[in-house]
Chimera marker file (.cmm) of the C-alpha trace (Angstrom):
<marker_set name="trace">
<marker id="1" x="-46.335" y="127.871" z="18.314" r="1" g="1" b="0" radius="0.5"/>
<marker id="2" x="-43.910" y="126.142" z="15.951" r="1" g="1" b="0" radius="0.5"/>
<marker id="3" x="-40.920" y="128.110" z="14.630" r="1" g="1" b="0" radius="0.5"/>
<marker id="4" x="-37.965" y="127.201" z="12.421" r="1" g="1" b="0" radius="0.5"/>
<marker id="5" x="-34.349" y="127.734" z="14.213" r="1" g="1" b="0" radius="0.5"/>
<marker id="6" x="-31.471" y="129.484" z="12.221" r="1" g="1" b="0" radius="0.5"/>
<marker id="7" x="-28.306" y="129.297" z="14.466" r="1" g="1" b="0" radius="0.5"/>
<marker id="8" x="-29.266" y="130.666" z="17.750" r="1" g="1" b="0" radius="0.5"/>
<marker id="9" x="-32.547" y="132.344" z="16.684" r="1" g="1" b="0" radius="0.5"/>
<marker id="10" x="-35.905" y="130.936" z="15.974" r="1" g="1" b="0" radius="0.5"/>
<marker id="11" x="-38.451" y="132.352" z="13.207" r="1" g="1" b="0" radius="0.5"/>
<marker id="12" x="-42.455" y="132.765" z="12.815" r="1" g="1" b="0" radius="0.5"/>
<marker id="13" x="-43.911" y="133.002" z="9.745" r="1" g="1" b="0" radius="0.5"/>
<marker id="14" x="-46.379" y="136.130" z="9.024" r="1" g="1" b="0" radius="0.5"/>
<marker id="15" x="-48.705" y="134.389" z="6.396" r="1" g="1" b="0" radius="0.5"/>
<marker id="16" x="-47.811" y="130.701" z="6.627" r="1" g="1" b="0" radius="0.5"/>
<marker id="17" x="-47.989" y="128.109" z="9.360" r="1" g="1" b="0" radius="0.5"/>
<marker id="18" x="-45.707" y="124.919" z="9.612" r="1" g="1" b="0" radius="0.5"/>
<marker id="19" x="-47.798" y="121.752" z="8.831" r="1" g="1" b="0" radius="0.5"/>
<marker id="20" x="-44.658" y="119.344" z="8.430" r="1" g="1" b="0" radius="0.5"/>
<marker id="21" x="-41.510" y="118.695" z="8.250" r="1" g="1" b="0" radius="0.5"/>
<marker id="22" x="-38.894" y="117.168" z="5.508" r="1" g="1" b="0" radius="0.5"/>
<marker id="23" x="-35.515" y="116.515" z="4.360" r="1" g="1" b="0" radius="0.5"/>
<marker id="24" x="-35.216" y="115.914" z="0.458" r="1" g="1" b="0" radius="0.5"/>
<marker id="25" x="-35.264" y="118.790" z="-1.932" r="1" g="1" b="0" radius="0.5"/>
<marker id="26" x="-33.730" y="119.491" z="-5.348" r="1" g="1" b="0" radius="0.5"/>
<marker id="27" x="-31.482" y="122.659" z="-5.609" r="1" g="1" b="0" radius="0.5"/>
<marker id="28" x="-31.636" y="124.990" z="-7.760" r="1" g="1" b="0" radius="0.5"/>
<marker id="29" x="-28.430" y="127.800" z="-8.903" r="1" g="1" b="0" radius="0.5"/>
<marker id="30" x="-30.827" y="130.644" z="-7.838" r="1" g="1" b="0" radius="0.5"/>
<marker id="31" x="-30.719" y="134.430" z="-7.677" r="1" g="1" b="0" radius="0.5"/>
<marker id="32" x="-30.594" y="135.474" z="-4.038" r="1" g="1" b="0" radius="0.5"/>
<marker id="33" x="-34.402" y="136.396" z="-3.885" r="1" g="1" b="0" radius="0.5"/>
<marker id="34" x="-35.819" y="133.359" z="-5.572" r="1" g="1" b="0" radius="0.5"/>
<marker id="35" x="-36.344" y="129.800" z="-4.799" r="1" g="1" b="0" radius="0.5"/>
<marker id="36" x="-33.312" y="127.788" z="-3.898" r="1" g="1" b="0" radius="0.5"/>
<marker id="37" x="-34.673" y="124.614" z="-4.851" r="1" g="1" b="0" radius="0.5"/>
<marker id="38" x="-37.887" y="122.345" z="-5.417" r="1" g="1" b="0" radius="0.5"/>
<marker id="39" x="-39.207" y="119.844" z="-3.137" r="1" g="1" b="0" radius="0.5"/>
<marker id="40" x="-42.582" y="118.003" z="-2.721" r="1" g="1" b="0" radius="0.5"/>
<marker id="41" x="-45.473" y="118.032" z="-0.263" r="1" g="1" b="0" radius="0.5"/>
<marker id="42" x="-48.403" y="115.759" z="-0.683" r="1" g="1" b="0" radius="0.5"/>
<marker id="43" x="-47.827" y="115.086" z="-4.373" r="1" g="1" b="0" radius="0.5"/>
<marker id="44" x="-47.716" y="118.992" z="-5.008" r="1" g="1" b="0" radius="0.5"/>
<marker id="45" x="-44.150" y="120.557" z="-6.223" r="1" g="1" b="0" radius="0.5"/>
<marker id="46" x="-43.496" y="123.509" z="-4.271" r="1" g="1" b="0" radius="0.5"/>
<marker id="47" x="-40.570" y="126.139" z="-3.766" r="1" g="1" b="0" radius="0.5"/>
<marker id="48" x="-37.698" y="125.789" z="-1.004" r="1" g="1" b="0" radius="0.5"/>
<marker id="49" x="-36.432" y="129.367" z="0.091" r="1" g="1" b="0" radius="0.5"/>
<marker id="50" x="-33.538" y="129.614" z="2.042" r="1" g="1" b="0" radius="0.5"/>
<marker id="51" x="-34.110" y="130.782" z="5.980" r="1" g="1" b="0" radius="0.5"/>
<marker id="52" x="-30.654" y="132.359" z="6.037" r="1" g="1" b="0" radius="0.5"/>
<marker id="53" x="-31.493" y="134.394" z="2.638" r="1" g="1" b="0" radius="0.5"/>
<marker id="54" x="-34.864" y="135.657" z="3.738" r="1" g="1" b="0" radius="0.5"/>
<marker id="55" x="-33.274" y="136.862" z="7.282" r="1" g="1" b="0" radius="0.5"/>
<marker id="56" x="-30.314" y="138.372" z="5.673" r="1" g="1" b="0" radius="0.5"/>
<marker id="57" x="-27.882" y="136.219" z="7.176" r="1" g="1" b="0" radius="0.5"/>
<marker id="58" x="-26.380" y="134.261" z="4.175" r="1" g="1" b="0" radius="0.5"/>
<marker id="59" x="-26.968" y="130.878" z="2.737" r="1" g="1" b="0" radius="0.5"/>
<marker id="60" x="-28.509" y="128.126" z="5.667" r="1" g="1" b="0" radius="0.5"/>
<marker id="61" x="-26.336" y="125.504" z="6.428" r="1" g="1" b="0" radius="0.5"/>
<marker id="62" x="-28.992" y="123.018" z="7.577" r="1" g="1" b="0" radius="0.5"/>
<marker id="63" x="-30.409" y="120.161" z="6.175" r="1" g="1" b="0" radius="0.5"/>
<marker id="64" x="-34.385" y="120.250" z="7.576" r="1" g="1" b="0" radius="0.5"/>
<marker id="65" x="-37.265" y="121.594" z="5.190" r="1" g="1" b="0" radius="0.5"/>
<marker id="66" x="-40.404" y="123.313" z="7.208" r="1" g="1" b="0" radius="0.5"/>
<marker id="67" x="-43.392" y="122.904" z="5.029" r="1" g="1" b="0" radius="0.5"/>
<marker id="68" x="-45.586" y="125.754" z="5.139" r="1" g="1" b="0" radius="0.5"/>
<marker id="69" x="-49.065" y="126.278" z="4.621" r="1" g="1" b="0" radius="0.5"/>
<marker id="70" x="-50.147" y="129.572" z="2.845" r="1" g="1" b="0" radius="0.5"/>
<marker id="71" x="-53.613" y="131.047" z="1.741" r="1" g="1" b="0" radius="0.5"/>
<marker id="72" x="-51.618" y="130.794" z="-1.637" r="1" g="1" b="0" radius="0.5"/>
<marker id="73" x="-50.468" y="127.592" z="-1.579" r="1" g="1" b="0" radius="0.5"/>
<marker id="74" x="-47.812" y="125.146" z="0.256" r="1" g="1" b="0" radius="0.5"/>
<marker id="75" x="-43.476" y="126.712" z="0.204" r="1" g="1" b="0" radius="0.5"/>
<marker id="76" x="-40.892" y="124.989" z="2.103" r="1" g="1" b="0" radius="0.5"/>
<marker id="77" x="-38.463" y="126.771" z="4.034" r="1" g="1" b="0" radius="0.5"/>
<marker id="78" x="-35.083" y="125.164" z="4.317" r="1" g="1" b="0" radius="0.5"/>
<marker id="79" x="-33.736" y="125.673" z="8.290" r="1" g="1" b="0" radius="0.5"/>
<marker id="80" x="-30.959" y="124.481" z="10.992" r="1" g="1" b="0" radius="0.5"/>
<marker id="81" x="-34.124" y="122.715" z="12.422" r="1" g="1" b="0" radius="0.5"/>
<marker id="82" x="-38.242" y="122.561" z="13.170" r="1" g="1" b="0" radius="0.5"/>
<marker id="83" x="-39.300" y="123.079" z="16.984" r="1" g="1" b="0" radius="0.5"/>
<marker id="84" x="-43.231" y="121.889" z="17.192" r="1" g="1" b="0" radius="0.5"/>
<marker id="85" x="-43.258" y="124.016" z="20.998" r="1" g="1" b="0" radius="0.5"/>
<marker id="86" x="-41.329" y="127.012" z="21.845" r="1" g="1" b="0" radius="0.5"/>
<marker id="87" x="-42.286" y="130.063" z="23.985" r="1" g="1" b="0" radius="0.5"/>
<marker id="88" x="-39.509" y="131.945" z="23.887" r="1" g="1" b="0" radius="0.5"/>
<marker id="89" x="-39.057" y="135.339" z="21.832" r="1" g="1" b="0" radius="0.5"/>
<marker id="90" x="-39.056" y="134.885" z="17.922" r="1" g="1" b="0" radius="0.5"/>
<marker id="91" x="-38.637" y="137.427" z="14.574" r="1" g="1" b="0" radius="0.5"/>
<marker id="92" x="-41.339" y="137.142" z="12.066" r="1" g="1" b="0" radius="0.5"/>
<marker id="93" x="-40.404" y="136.781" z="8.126" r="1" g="1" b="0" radius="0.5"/>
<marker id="94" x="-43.217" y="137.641" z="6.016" r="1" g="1" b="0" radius="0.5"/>
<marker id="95" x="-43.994" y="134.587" z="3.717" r="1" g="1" b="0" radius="0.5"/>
<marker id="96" x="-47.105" y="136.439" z="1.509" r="1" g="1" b="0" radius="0.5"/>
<marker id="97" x="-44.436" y="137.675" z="-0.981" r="1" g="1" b="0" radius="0.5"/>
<marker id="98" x="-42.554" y="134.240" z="-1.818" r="1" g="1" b="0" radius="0.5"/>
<marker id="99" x="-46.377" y="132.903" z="-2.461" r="1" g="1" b="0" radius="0.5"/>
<marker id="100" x="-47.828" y="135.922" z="-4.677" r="1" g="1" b="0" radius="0.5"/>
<marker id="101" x="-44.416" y="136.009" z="-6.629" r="1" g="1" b="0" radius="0.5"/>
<marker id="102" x="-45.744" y="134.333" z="-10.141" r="1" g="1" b="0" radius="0.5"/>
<marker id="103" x="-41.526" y="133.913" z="-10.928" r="1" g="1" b="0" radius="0.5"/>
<marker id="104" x="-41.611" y="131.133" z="-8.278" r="1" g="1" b="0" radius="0.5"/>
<marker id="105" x="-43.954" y="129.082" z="-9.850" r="1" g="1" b="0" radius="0.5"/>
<marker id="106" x="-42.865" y="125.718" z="-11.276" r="1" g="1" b="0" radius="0.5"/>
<marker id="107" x="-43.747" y="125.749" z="-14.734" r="1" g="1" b="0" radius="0.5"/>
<marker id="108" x="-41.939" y="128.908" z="-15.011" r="1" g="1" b="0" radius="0.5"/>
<marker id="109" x="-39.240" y="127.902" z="-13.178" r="1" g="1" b="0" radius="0.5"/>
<marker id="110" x="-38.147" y="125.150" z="-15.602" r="1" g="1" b="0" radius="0.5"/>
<marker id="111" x="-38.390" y="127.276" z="-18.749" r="1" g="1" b="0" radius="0.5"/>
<link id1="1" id2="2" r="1" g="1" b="0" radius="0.2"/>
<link id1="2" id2="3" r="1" g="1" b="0" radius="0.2"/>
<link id1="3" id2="4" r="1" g="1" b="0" radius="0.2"/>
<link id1="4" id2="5" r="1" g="1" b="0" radius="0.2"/>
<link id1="5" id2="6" r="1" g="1" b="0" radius="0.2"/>
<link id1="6" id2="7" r="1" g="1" b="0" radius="0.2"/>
<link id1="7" id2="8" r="1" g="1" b="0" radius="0.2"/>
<link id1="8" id2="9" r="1" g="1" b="0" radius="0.2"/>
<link id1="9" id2="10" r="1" g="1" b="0" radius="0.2"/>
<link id1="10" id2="11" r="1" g="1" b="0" radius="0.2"/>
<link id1="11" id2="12" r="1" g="1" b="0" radius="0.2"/>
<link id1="12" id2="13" r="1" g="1" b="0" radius="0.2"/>
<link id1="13" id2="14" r="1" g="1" b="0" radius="0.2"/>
<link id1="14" id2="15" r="1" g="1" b="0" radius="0.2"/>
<link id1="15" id2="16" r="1" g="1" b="0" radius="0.2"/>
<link id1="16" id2="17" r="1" g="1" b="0" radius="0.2"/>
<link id1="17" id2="18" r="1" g="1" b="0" radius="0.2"/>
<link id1="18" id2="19" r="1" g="1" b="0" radius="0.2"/>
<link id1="19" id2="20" r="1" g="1" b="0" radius="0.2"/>
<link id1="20" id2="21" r="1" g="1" b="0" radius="0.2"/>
<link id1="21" id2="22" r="1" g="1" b="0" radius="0.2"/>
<link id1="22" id2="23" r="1" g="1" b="0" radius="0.2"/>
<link id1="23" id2="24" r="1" g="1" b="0" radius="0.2"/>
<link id1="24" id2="25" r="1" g="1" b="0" radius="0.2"/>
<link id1="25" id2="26" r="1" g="1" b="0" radius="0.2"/>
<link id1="26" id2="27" r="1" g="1" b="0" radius="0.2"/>
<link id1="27" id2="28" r="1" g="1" b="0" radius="0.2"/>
<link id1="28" id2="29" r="1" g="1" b="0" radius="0.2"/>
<link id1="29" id2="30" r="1" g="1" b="0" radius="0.2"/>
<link id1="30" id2="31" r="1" g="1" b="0" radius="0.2"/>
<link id1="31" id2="32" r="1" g="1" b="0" radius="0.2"/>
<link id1="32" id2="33" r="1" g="1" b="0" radius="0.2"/>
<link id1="33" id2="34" r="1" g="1" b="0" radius="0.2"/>
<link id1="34" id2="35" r="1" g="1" b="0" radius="0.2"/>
<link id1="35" id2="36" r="1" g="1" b="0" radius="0.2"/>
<link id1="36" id2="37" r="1" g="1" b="0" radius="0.2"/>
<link id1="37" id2="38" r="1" g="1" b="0" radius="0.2"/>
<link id1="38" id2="39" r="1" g="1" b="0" radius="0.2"/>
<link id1="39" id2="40" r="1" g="1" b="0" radius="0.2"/>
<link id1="40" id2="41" r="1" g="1" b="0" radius="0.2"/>
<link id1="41" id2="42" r="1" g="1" b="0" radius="0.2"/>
<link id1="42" id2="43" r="1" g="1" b="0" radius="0.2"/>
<link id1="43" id2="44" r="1" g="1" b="0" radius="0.2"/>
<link id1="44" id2="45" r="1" g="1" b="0" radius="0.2"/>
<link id1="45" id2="46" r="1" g="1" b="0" radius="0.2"/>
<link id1="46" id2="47" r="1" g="1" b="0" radius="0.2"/>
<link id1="47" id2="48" r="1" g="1" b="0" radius="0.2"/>
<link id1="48" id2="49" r="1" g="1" b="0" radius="0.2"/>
<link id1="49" id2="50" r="1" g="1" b="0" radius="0.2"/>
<link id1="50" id2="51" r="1" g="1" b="0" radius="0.2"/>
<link id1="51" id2="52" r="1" g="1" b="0" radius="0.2"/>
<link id1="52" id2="53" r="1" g="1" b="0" radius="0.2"/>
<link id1="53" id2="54" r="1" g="1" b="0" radius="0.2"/>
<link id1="54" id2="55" r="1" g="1" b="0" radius="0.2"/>
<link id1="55" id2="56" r="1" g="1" b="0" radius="0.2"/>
<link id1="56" id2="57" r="1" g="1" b="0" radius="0.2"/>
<link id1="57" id2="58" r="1" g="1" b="0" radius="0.2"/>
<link id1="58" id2="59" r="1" g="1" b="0" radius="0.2"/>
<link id1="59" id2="60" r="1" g="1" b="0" radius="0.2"/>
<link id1="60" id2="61" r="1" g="1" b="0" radius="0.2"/>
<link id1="61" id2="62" r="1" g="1" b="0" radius="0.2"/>
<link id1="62" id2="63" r="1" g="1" b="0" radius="0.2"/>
<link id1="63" id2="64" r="1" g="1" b="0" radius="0.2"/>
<link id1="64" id2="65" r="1" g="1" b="0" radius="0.2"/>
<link id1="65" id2="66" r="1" g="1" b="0" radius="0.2"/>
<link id1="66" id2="67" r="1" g="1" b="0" radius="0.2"/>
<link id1="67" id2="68" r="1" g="1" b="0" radius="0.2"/>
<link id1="68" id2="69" r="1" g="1" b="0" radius="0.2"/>
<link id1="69" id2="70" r="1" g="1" b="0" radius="0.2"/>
<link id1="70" id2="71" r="1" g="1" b="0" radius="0.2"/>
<link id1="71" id2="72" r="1" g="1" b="0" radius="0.2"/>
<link id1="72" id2="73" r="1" g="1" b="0" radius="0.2"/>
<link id1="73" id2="74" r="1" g="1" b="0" radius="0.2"/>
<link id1="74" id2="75" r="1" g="1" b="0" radius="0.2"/>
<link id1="75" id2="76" r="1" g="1" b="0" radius="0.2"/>
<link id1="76" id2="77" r="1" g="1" b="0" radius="0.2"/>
<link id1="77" id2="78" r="1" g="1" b="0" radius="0.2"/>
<link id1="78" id2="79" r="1" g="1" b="0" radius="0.2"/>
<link id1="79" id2="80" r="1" g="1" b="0" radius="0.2"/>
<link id1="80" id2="81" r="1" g="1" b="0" radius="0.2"/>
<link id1="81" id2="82" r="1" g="1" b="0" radius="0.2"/>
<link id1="82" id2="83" r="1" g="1" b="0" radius="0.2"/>
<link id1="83" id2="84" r="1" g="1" b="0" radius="0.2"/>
<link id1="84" id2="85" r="1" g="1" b="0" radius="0.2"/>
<link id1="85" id2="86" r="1" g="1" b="0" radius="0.2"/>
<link id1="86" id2="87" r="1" g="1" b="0" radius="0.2"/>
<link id1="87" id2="88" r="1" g="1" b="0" radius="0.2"/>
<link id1="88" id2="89" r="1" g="1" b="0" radius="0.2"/>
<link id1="89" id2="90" r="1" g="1" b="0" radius="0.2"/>
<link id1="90" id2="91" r="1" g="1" b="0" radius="0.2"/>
<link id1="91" id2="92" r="1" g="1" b="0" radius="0.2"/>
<link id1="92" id2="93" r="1" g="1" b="0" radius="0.2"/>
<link id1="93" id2="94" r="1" g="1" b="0" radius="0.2"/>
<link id1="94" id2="95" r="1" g="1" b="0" radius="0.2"/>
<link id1="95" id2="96" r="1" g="1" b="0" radius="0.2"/>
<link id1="96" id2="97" r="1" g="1" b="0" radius="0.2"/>
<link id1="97" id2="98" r="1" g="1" b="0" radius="0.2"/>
<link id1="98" id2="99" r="1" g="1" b="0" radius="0.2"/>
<link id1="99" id2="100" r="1" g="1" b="0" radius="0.2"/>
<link id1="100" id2="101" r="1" g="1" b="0" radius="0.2"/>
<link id1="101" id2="102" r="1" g="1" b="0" radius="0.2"/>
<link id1="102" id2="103" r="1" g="1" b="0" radius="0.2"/>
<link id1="103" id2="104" r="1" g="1" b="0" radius="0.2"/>
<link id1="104" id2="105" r="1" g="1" b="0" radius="0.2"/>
<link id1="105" id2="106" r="1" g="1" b="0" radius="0.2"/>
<link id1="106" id2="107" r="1" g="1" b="0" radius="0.2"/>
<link id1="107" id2="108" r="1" g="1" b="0" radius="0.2"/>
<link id1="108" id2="109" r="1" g="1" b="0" radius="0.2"/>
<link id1="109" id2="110" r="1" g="1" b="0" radius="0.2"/>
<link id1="110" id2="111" r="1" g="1" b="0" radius="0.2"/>
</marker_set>
């Protein structure tokens, strides 16, 4: 199972798996519950959402995009770091919200 580290504790995603990994993004001045920032995947645009946010714990510090696939489309997830094997206990964040959320769409996004 691959999971995304925050600090000392490591994160599933219910709703999205982690196909890749990545570095460069483009932030954004954001409200707490929307996209932090824009990155790319395969020639697609796609929303970065801050780990730290969408745990409650306050902005991530790290520098290391997960790139996740979702039934409604690909979202990054900005983290401390991406482990491709880990067996140990994890918490789940729900991802099906950030994908259905028609705010967090590009085109809208830059208007």
């Amino acid at each position: 199972m691959s999971v995304a580290r925050l600090g000392d504790k490591y994160y599933t995603f219910d709703g999205g798996r982690i196909v890749a990994r990545a570095e460069e993004w483009s932030s954004l001045h954001s409200s707490e519950s929307g996209p932090s920032g824009y990155s790319s995947f395969k020639g697609e645009v796609i929303p970065v959402f801050d780990l730290g946010r969408l745990a409650g714990a306050g902005d991530c510090r790290g520098g290391q995009l997960a790139i996740l696939q979702t039934l409604g489309g690909n979202i990054a997830i900005l983290t401390d770091g991406v482990l491709a094997s880990y067996r140990g206990a994890a918490d789940a964040i729900d991802v099906h919200s950030l994908v259905m959320n028609p705010s967090h769409r590009v085109a809208e996004a830059r208007t």
